[in-house]
C-alpha positions in Angstrom: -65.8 -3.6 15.9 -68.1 -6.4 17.0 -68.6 -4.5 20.5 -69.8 -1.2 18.5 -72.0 -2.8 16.4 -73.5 -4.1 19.2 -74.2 -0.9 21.0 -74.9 0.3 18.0 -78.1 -2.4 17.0 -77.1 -3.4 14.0 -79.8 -5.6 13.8 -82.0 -3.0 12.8 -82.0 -0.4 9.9 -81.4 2.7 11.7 -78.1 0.8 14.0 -76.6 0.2 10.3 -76.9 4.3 9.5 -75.5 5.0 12.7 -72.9 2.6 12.2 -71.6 3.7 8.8 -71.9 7.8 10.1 -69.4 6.7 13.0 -67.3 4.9 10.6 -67.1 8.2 8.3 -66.3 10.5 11.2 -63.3 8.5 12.2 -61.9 7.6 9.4 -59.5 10.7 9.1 -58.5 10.5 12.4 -57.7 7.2 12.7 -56.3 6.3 8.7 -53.8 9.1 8.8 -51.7 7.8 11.4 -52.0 4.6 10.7 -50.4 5.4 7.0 -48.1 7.6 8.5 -46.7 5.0 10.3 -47.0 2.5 8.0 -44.4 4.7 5.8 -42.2 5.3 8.5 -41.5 1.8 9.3 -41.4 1.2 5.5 -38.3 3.8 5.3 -36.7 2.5 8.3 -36.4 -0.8 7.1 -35.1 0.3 3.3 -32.5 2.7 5.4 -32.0 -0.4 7.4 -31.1 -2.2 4.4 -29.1 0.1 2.3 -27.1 0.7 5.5 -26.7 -3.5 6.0 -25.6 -3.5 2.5 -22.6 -0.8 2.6 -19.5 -1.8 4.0 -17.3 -0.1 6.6 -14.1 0.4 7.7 -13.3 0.1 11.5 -9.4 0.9 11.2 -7.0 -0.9 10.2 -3.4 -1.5 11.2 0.6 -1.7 9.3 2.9 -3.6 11.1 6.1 -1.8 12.5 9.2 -4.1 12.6 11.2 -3.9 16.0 14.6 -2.4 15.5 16.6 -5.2 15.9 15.2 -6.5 12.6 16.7 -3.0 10.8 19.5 -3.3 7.9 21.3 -1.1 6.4 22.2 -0.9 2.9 25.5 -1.4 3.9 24.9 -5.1 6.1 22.6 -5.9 3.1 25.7 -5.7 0.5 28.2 -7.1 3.3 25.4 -9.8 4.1 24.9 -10.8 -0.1 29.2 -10.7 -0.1 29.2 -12.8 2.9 26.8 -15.7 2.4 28.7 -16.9 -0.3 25.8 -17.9 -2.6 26.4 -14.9 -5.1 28.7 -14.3 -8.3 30.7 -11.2 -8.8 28.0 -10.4 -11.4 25.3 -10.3 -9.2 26.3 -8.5 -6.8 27.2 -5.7 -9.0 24.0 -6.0 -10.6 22.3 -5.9 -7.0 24.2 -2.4 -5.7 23.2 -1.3 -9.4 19.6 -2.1 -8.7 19.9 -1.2 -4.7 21.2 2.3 -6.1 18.3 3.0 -7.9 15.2 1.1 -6.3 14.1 4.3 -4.1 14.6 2.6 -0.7 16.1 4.0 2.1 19.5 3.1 3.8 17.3 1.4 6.6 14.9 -1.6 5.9 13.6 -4.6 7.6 14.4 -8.6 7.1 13.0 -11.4 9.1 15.2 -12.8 11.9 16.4 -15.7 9.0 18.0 -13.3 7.1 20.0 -11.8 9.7 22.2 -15.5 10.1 25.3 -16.0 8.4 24.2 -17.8 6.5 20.6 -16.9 6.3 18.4 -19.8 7.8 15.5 -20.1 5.4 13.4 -23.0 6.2 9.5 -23.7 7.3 10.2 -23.0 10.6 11.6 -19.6 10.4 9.4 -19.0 7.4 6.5 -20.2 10.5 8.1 -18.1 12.7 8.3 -14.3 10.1 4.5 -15.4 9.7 3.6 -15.4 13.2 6.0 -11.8 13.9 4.0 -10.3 11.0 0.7 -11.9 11.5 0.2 -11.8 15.3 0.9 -8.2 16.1 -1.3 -6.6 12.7 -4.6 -8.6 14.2 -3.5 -7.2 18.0 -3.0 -4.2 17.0 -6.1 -3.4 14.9 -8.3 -5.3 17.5 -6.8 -2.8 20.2 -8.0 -0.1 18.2 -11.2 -1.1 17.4 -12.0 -2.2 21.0 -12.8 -5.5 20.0 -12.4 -9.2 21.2 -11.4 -11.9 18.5 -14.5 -13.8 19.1 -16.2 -10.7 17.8 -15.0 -11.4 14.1 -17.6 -13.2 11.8 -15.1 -13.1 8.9 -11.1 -13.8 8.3 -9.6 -13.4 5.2 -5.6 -13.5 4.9 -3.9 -13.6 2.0 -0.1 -14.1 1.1 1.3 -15.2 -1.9 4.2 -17.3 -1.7 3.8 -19.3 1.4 0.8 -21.7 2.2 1.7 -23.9 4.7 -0.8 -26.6 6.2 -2.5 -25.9 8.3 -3.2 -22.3 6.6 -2.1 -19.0 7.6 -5.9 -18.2 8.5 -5.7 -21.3 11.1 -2.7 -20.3 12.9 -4.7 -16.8 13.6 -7.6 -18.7 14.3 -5.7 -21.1 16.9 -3.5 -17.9 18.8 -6.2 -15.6 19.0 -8.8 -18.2 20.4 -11.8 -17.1 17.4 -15.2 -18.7 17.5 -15.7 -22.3 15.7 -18.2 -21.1 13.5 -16.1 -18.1 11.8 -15.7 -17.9 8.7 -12.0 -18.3 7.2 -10.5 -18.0 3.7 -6.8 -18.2 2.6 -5.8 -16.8 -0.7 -2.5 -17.5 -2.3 -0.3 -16.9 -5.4 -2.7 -13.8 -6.3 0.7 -11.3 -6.1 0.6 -7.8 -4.8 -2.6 -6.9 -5.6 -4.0 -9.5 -3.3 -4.9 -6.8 -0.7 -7.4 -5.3 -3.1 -8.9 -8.7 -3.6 -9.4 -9.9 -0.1 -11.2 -6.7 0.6 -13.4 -7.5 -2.3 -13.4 -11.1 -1.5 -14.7 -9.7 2.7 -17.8 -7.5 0.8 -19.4 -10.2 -1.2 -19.1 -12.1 2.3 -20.5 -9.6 4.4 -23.2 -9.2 1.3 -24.5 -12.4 2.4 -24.3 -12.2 6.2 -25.4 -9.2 7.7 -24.4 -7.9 11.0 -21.2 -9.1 10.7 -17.5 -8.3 10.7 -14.5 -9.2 8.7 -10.6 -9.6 9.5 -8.6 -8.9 6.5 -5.0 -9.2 6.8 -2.5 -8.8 4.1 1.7 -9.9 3.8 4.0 -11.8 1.7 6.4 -14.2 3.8 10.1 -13.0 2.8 12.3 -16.4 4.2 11.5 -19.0 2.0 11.3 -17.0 -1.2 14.6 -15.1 -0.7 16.4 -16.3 -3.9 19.9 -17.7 -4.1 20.8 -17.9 -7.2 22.2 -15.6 -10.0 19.7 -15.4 -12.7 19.4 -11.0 -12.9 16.0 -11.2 -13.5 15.0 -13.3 -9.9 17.5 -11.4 -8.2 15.5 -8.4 -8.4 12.7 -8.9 -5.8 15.8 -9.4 -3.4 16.5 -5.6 -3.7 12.9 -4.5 -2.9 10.7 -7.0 -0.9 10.7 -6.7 2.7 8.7 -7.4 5.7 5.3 -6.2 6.5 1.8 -6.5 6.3 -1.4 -5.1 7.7 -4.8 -6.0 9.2 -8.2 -4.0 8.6 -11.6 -4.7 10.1 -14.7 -4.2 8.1 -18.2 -4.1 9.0 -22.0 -3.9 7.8 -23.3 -3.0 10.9 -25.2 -0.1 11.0 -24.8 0.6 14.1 -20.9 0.4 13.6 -20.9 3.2 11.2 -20.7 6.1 13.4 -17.2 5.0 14.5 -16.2 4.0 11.2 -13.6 6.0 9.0 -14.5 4.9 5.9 -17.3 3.1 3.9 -16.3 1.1 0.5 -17.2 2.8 -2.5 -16.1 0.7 -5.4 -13.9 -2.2 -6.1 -12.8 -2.6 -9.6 -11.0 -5.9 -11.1 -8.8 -6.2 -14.4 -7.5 -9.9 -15.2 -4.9 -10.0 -18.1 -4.2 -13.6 -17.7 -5.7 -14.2 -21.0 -2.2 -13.2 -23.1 0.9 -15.1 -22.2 3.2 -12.1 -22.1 0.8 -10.8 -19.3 0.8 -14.3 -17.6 4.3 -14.8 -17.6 5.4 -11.3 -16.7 5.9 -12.2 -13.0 6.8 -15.6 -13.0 7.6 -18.3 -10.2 9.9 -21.5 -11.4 13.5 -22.7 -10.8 16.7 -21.6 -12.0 19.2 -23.4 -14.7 20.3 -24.9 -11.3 17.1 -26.0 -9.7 17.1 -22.8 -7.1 13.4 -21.2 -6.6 12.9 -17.9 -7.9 10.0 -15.1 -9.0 11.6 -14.2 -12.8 9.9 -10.4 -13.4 10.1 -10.0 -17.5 10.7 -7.0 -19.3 7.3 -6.6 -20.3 6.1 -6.1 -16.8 6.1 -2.2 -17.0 3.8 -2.4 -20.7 1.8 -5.2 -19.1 1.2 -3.1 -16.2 0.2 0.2 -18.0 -2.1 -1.7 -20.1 -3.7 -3.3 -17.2 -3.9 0.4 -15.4 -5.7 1.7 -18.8 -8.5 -1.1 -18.6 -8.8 -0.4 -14.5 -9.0 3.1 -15.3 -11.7 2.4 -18.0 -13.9 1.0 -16.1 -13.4 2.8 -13.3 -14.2 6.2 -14.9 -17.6 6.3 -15.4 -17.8 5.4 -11.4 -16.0 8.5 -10.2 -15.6 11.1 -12.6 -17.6 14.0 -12.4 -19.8 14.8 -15.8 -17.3 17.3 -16.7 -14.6 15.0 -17.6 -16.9 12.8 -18.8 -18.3 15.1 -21.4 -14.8 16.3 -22.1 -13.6 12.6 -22.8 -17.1 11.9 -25.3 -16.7 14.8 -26.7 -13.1 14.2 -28.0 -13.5 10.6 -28.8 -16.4 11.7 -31.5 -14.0 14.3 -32.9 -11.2 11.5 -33.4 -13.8 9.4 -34.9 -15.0 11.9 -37.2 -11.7 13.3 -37.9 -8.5 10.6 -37.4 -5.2 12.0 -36.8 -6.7 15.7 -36.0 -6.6 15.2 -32.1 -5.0 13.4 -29.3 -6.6 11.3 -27.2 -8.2 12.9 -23.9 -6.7 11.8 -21.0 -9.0 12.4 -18.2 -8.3 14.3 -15.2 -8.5 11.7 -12.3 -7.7 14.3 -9.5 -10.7 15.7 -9.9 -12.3 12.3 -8.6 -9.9 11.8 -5.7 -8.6 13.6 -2.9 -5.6 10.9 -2.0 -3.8 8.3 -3.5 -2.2 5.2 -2.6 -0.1 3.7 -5.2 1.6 0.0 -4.9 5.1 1.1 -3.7 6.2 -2.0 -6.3 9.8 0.3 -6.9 10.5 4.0 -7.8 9.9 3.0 -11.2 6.6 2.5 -10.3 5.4 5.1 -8.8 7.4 7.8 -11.0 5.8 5.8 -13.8 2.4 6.4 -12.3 2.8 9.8 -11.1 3.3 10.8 -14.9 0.7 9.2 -16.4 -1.9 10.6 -13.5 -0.2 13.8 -13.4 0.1 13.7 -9.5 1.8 16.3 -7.6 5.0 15.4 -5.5 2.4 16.1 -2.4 0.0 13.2 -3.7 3.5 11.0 -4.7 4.8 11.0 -1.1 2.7 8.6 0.9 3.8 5.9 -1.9 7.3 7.2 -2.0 7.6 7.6 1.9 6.3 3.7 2.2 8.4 2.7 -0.5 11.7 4.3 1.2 11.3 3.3 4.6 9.6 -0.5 4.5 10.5 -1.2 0.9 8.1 -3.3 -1.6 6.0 -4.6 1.2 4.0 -6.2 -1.6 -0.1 -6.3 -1.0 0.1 -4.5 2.4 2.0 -1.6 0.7 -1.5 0.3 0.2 -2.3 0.1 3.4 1.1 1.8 4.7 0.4 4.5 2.1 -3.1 5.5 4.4 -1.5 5.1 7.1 1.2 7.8 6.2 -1.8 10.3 4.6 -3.8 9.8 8.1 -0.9 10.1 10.1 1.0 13.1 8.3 -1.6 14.6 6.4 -4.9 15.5 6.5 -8.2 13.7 5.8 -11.5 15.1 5.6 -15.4 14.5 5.7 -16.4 13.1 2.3 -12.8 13.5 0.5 -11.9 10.2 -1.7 -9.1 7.8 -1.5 -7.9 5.6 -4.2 -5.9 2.6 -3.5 -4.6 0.7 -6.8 -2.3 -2.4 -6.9 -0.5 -4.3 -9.8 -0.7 -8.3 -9.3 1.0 -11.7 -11.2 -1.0 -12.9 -13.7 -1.4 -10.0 -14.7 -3.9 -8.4 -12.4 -4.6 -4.4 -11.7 -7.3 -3.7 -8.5 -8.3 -0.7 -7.3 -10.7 0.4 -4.1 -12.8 3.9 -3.6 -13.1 4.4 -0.1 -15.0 7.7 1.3 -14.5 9.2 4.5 -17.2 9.3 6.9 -15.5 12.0 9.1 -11.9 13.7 9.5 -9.8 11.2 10.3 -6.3 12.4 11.5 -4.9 9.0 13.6 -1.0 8.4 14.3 -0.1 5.1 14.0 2.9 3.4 15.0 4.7 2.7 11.7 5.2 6.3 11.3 6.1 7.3 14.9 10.0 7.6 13.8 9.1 10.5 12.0 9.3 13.7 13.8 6.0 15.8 14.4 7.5 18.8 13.1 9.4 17.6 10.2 7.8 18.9 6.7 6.0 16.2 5.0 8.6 17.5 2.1 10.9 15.3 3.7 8.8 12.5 3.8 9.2 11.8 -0.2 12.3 10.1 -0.2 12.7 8.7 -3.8 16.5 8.3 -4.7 16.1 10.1 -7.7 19.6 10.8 -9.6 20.1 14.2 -10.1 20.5 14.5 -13.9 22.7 17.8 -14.2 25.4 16.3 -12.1 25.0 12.9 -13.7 25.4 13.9 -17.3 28.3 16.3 -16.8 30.6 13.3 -15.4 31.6 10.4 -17.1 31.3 7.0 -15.9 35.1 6.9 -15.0 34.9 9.8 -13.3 31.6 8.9 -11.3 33.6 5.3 -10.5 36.8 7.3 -9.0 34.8 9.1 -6.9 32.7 6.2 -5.6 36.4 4.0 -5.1 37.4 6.8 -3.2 34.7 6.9 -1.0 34.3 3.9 -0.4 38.2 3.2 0.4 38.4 5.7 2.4 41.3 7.0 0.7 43.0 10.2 1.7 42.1 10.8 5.3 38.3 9.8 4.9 38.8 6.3 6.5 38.9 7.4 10.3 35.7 9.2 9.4 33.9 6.6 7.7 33.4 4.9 11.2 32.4 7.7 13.1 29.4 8.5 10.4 28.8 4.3 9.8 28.1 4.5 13.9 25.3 6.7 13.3 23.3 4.9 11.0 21.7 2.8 13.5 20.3 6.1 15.0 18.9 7.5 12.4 17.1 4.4 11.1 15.0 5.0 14.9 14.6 8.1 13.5 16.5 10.2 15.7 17.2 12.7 12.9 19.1 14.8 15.3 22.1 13.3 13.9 21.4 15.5 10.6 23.8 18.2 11.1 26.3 16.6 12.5 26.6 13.8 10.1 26.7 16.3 7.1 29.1 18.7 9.4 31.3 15.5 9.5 31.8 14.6 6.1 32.1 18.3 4.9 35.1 18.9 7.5 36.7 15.9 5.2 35.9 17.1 1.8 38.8 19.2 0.9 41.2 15.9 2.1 38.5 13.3 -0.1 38.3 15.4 -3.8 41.9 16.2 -4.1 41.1 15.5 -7.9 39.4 18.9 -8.0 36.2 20.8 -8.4 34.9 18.3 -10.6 35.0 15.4 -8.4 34.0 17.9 -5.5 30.6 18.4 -7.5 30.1 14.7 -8.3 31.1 13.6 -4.8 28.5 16.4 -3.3 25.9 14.1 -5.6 26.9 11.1 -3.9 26.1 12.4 -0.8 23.0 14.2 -1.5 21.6 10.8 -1.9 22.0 9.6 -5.3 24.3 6.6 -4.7 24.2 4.9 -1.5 27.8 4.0 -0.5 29.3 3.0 2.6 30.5 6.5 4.4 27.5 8.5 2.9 25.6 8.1 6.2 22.1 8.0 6.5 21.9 11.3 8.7 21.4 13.3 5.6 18.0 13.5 5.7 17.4 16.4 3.6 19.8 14.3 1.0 16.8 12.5 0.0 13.8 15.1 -0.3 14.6 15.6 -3.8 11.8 16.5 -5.9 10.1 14.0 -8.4 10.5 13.9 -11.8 7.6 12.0 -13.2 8.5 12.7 -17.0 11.6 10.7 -16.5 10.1 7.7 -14.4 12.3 5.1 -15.0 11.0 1.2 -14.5 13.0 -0.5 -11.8 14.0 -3.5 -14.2 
């Protein structure tokens, strides 16, 4: 500028009117571009920033036990009988329970629980952490393509084992991670914990942007296997098992064109407040000094009232207006006229496209099928995690995606809902939206054959009430002796069809037709007693009561469908 006005003479009066009629011819060319890119940059860096601030998922990984760490419901029963820590009582009470729980004949224990008798101490509790731990963070970094030293963030949580140094350490010391990452151990926080580490990694990554997080999520089953013979504590015996699962978050921008998901909402309800909901799951000793989690028999009210306040708040999130309107509309016309109308219960499929329900028991999830009004299609990724790895406790959300990306179908922009129930009394849910199809095969559900329906996949024991209600108990107990004793001529069978469970469990469900062939060629020999038993025994093996010889080949046995308006709590 000092140049032109130099040319110009603005020393004199006629260099200060040519000055000011170069000025005003170019203004409009030079002012527009310069505004034009003054906006552009100003967009950019508020895209920038909306983009740092959302928070991405990677992938994430469920671990799949090797098969040598496979029981059957069989070994578990022998195993209880064997150990010598358990009264008549309780094992009766723990078949009862095993009958009912919705697991399959084929679950996983650590290595300690496979001694005689079982070998549960810090080492081998050390040593189910490691198993678990280890191959989750391998796994997912393999997927992701990414190094350990590339994580900012680690967050693990387990509930009932915290040893020193912390579970986040030992990852920290195997996998080599960078001295400046950031690390967080949460503990005692119950099943929902998965939900709350995520939550716990986005409030992280809120503060340090162009980062990434580790979350990984299990419950340590060796030192909390409970010995004793208080019903109540000898619950969680029948449905935890091992697993647990590692996801990788990110607020990179520049991660988010291979990311599947971005996190939508997290939603928190704390019932700690009343003692009923505070002492519904409940750690403490025995009358004789033996360690045990007491569940109460208020857990399944405590845990619908906890859903309805998650469920409140979430609502106004995710619904679309029409169910909103719907639900205003019909709480003004119970205000203004009490007793007239029911209370709207708003229709939540409409807001999500999958669902991942804690696989906490078949209670559980028949419990909150009916209350959602979820189809049996929506049910099985719950029910399919639930039957084949058991109560996995915080990771079991994760298994449930898994089983939707892996045997189902996810699209652009569909929603998935993941909602966990928690001691002390806790209910958490996460929206996540899909940021493109996703249709990945992990490991955990490579057992399962391509082409089987995903009909098959929902394997909920459910007792098939016609049968049940026509027979009497004595009846029903015949039978059952009789199977199990191999009584007239089944006994040379029972072998043949115990020899096949192994198989099976690897999912070699070729064994289907001959299992069933083999225990119909016996039938006529096994229900001498008549037609009735014939039709009560047929129940048994259709997968209603798990006994010795029914064999787990029948695979169709357990495809029943689900009866939501009969859920039954697993207590």
């Amino acid at each position: 500028m000092a140049l032109l006005a130099a040319e110009l003479g603005v020393t004199t009066p006629a260099g200060n009117v040519r000055l000011a009629d170069t000025l005003r011819k170019t203004r409009p060319t030079l002012l527009g571009p310069l505004v034009a890119a003054a906006l552009l940059a100003a967009c950019a860096v508020m895209v920038y920033r909306r983009l740092s601030k959302q928070v991405y998922l990677l992938d994430f990984s469920c671990y799949r036990p090797a098969d040598e760490y496979q029981v059957t419901w069989k070994r578990f029963m022998a195993g209880s009988r064997e150990c010598g820590f358990f009264t008549k009582d309780s094992l009766d009470f723990q078949e009862r329970i095993s009958q009912r729980n919705g697991l399959g004949n084929c679950t996983s224990f650590p290595p300690s629980l496979h001694e005689e008798p079982p070998n549960c101490n810090m080492v081998t509790a050390r040593e189910e952490a490691e198993i678990v731990l280890f191959g989750v963070v391998k796994e997912v970094l393999e997927k992701t393509g990414l190094r350990a030293k590339d994580v900012d963030i680690l967050v693990v949580n387990c509930s009932l084992f915290n040893p020193t140094p912390s579970l986040s350490a030992m990852i920290v010391n195997h996998f080599k991670m960078r001295s400046n990452v950031l690390t967080y151990n949460l503990a005692g926080m119950g099943c929902s914990a998965g939900v709350i580490a995520v939550g716990l990694a986005q409030r992280l990554l809120a503060g340090e942007p162009n980062s990434r997080a580790l979350v990984v999520s299990t419950e340590n089953i060796t030192l909390n296997w409970y010995s004793g013979n208080e019903r109540s504590m000898l619950i969680p015996n029948t449905l935890f098992r091992m697993g647990g699962a590692g996801i990788l978050l990110t607020n990179r921008p520049s991660d988010r064109w291979r990311a599947k998901y971005s996190l939508q909402h997290i939603v928190r309800v704390h019932l700690g407040r009343d003692d009923s909901a505070y002492r519904c799951v409940y750690q403490h000793p025995d009358s004789t000094g033996k360690i045990g989690v007491e569940l109460s028999r208020d857990l399944v009210k405590v845990a619908g009232k906890a859903l309805t306040h998650n469920l409140t708040k979430l609502g106004p999130k995710v619904l679309p207006w029409s169910e909103k309107l719907l639900y205003a509309g019909n709480w003004v016309a119970r205000k203004v006229a009490p007793g007239r109308w029911q209370e709207y219960v708003p229709d939540f499929k409409q807001a999500f496209d999958h669902f991942c329900l804690h696989a906490g028991g078949r209670g559980v999830i028949e419990g909150l099928g009916s209350q959602l009004g979820l189809s049996q299609r929506q049910l099985e990724p719950s029910a399919s995690t639930l039957y084949w790895y058991g109560n996995t406790s915080s990771s079991s959300l994760w298994y449930a995606l898994s089983y939707i990306e892996s045997r189902q179908t996810v699209r652009k922009g569909d929603r998935v809902w993941q909602v966990g129930f928690g001691s002390g009394f806790k209910c958490n849910s996460a929206v996540w939206k899909a940021l493109r199809n996703v249709d990945s095969k992990h490991p955990a559900w490579n057992h399962l054959a391509a082409d089987t329906s995903t009909e098959q996949d929902s394997k909920l024991r459910v007792e098939n009430n016609t049968a049940a209600e026509s027979k009497s108990t004595a009846d029903r107990s015949a039978v059952q002796s009789t199977l199990r004793n191999g009584r007239n001529g089944v006994s040379e069978d029972s072998e043949d069809v115990s020899d096949k469970e192994n198989s099976v469990c690897n999912g070699h469900k070729d064994l289907n037709q001959d299992a069933t062939a083999s225990v119909k060629d016996r039938e006529g020999d096994v229900f001498a007693a008549g037609e009735s038993y014939l039709a009560d025994a047929k129940s048994c093996l259709n997968g209603q009561v798990k006994h010795e010889d029914s064999g787990s080949g029948e695979i169709k046995a357990h495809s029943q469908p689900l009866n939501g308006k009969q859920a039954v709590a697993f207590l």
